[in-house]
Structure formats: C-alpha cells, structure tokens
C-alpha distance (Angstrom), angle and dihedral (degrees) to the residues before:
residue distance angle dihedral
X1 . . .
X2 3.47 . .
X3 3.92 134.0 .
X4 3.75 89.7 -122.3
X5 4.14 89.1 49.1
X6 3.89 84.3 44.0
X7 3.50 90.0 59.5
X8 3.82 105.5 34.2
X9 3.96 83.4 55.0
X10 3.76 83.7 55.4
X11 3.42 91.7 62.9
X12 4.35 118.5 113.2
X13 3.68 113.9 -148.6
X14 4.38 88.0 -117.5
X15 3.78 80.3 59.7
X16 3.72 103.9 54.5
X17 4.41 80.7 38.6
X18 4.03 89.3 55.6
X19 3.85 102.1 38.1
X20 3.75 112.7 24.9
X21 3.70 109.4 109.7
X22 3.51 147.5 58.7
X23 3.43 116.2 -62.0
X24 3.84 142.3 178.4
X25 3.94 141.4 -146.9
X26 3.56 135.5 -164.1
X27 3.60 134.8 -142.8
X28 3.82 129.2 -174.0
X29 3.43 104.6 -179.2
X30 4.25 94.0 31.9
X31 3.80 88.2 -122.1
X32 4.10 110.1 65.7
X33 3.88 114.8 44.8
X34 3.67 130.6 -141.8
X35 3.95 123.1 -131.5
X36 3.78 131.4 -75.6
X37 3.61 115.4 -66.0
X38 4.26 112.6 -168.8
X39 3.55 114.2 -145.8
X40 3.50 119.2 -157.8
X41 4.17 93.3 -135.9
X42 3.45 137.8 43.1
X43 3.55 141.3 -148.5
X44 3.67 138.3 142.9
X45 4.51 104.6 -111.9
X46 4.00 82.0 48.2
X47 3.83 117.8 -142.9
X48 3.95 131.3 -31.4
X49 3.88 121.0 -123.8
X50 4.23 105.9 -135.3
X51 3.66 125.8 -138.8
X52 3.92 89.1 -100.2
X53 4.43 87.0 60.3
X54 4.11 92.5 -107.4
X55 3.49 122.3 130.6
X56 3.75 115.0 -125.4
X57 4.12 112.7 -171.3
X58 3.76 117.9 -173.9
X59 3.21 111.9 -178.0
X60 4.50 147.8 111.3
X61 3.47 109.4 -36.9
X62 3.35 119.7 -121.7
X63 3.94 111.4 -114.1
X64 3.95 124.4 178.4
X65 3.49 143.4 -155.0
X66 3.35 118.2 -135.5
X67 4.17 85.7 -116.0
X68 3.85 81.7 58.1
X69 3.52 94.7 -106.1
X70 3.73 125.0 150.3
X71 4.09 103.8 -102.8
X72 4.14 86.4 -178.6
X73 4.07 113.1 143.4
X74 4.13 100.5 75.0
X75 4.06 89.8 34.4
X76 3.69 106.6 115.9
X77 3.95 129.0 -114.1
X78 4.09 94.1 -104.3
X79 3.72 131.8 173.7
X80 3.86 133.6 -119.5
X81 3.78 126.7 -165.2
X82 3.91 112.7 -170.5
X83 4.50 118.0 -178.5
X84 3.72 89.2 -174.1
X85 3.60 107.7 66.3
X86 3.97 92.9 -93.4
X87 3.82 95.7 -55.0
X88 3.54 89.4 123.8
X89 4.15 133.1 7.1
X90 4.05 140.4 -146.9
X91 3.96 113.9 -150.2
X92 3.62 97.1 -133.5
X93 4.11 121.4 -172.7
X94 3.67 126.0 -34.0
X95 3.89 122.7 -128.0
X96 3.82 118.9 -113.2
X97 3.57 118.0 -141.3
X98 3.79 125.9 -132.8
X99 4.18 112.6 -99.5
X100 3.97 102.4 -78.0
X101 3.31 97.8 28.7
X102 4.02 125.0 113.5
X103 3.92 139.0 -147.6
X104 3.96 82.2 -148.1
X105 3.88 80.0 74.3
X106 4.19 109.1 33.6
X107 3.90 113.7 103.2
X108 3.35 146.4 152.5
X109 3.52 109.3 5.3
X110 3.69 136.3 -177.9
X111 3.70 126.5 -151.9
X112 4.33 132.7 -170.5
X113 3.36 135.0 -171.2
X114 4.17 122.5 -117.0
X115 3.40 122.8 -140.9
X116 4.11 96.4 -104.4
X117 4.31 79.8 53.9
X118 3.98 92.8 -99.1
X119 3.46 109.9 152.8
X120 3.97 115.7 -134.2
X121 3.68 118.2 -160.0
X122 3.78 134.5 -171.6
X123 3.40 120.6 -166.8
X124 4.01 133.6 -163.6
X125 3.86 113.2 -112.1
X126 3.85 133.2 -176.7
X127 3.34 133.5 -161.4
X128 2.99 90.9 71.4
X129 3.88 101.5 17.7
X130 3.62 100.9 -113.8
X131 3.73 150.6 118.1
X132 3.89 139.5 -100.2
X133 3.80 124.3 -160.7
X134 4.05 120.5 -151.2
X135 3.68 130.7 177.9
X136 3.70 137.2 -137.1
X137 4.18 122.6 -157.0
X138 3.95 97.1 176.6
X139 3.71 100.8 51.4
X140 4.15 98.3 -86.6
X141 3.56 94.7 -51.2
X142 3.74 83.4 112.4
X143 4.24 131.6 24.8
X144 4.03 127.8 -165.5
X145 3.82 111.9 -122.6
X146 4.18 100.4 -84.1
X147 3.74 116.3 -116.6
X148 3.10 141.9 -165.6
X149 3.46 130.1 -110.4
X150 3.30 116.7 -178.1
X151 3.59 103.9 -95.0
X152 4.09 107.0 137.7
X153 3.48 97.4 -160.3
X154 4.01 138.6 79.7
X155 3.20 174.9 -113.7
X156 4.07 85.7 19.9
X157 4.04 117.0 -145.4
X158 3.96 116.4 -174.9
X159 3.71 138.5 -160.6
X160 3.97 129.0 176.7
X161 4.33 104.9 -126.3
X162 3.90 108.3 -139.5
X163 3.80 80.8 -113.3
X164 3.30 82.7 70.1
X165 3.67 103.6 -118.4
X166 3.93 121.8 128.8
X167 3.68 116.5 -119.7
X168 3.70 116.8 -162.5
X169 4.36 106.2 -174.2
X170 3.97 112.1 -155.1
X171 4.05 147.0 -172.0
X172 3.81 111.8 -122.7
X173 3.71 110.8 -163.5
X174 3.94 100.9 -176.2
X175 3.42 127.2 82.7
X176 2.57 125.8 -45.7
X177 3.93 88.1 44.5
X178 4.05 119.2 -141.4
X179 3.53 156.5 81.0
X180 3.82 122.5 -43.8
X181 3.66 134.7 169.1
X182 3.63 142.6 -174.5
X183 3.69 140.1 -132.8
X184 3.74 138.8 -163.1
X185 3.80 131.0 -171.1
X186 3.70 96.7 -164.2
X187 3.46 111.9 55.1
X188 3.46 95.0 -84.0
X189 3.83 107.1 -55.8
X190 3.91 93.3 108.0
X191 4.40 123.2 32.8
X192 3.90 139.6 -165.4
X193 3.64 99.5 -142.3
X194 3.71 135.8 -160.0
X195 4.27 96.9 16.1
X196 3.76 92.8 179.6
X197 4.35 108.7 -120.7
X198 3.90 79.0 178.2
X199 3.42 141.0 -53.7
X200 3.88 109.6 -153.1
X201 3.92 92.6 111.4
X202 3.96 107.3 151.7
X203 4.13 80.7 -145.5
X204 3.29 150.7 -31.8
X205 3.83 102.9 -57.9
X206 3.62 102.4 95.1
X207 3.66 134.9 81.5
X208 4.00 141.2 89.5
X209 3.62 97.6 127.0
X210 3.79 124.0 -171.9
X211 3.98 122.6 176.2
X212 3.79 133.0 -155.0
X213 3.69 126.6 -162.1
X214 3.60 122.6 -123.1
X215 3.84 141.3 -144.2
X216 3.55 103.3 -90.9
X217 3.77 88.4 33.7
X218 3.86 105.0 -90.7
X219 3.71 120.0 135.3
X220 3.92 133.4 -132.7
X221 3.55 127.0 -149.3
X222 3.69 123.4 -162.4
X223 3.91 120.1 -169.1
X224 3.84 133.3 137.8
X225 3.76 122.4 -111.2
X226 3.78 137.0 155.9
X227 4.28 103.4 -94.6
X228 3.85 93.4 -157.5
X229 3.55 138.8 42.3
X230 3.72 97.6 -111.8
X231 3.55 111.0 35.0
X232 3.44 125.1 126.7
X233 3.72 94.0 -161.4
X234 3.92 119.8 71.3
X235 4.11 106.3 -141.5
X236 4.28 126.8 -151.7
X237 4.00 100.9 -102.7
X238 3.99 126.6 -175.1
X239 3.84 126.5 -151.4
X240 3.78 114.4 -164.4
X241 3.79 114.5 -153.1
X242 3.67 160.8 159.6
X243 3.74 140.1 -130.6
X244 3.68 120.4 -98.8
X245 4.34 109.5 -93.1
C-alpha cells in the first residue's frame, strides 16, 4: 500500500466533513498566513479581483455527501462574489450549458472581467477536450449558455493585456503536443486561435497554462510539460512572449 492510501484510509468521516473543500489563506506580509477561509467553488487559476476591489470566483461547486465526500462531476460551474477578502461568500448565478452538453464534463474554469464589467468565462470541456466561453452583463448573477467554439485545447486561463486584448493561455494534448493560446481584439466576439507557445511536448502530459503580463507589455506563461523525449518526469517551463503585430 501506499503512504498516500495509508493516510487516506486514516481518514474519519468528521474529517473529510471539516476539511474537504477548497479553501483560501491570506498573507500580508508574504511570510505569516492568515486562517482557513472555505470557498464555496473551486477551480485551479483561483478567483479574479474586479475593477470595483470584489472578488468574483467562478468555479465547481462544491457538492457533499452526507459521509463528507466530494460528490463533484454533475456539480455545476457556479459563481461566487466575496467584498471581504474571502472571509465570507455569495453563490451568485450558475452557467447553463449549450443542449448536449454535460456538468459530468465542465471543470476548471477561468473567468475575467472586460472593460464595460462583462464577465468572460471559459470553461474546461471533454469529450472532446475543449473549452466553452460564456458571458455575464449583471456581475455573475446571470451566465449565457457556454458554447463551444472549437478550440481543442484546455483547461483555459484568461487575462485582459493593457492593450486591451484578451488572452486566454491553453494545454493542447494532440499532436503536435504544447501550449497554445488565444487572443481577441473585440471583447471576445472574434479569436486568433491556436498561436503556437511551443509544440515540442514528448506527449500529452503537459498543460495548465497561466500567463502574466509584463512591464514593457510581454507576457509569461507558466505550464508543466515533459522537456525531453524520454523523461518520465514532467518539469515547470516558462515561455516569454509577445502579441501578434
């Protein structure tokens, strides 16, 4: 058996009930940490802080067994908007999904806020692995039906460029094997899909990209991905780049 099984198996069902979750902690000074803070979604980029200084979080919900097990895969994308630093929540609207389209299949989303306060969301689809935007005009109390569009590629994470372009950074797990993104110059309504950030992936274990801009206006993307043919362990990589002229 291993440790982690050892453990797990350790596990009481008040346990599971008190800790399972997703959960956040502050620091203001990047050294000491504040206490637990539960969330009431989940997703992997976290939540976005808007222009007015909440904290909107849209994300898996969080649904429980009454062992306080995780019941996770049909819980619906749903949004959370917090105005005191994520010491307590409001469940805002939950997104609809276009007709053939299944919860059993929505993760890890990643939302960001235009500059007219639209909400853009991208959403992590299988069957096939892709993602599906929706958008929210009244602050995520309400979410268009997410669609697809074509993009092969996921989980999605998104950041508006002070050019004003959206950038949405993903895995691409068929040949060949890399990073992608996408980029849109009107708010969304139009993309340039599948910019290459490489594609020298040994296979398809790689991907959760997330970008930052930099002074100057360059952006860096940080993902994992096997460097060489042959490894057996993937490695944290970094591409530095620019939007297309």
């Amino acid at each position: 058996m291993r440790v982690a099984d050892a453990i797990m198996d350790s596990w009481t069902v008040p346990m599971r009930q008190k800790w399972i979750g997703s959960w956040i902690r502050i620091s203001e000074d990047g050294e000491y940490w504040g206490d637990f803070l539960r969330a009431p979604v989940n997703t992997p980029h976290g939540f976005i802080v808007r222009a007015d200084g909440s904290w909107l979080y849209l994300g898996k919900r969080w649904d429980l067994n009454d062992d306080g097990t995780m019941h996770v895969h049909g819980s619906p994308i749903q949004a959370a908007r917090s105005t005191d630093e994520g010491k307590s929540w409001t469940l805002l609207g939950l997104v609809p999904l276009a007709q053939g389209l299944s919860n059993d299949d929505t993760h890890e989303p990643h939302v960001v806020e235009l500059a007219d306060g639209t909400l853009l969301g991208f959403l992590r689809h299988h069957k096939p692995f892709q993602i599906l935007t929706t958008k929210s005009t009244d602050g995520g109390l309400t979410w268009s039906p997410a669609q697809p569009n074509n993009i092969l590629g996921s989980p999605p994470h998104a950041l508006r460029h002070s050019s004003g372009a959206i950038v949405c950074v993903y895995g691409y797990r068929l040949p060949p094997y890399g990073q992608r993104a996408m980029i849109s110059h009107d708010d969304g309504m139009t993309w340039q899909t599948d910019l290459v950030l490489r594609d020298d992936g040994p296979d398809s274990d790689l991907g959760y990209p997330a970008s930052v801009e930099l002074p100057g206006g360059d952006l860096l993307t940080v993902y994992y991905q096997k460097l060489n043919r042959g490894d057996t362990k993937c490695s944290l990589l970094t591409t530095r780049w620019q939007l297309p002229a």
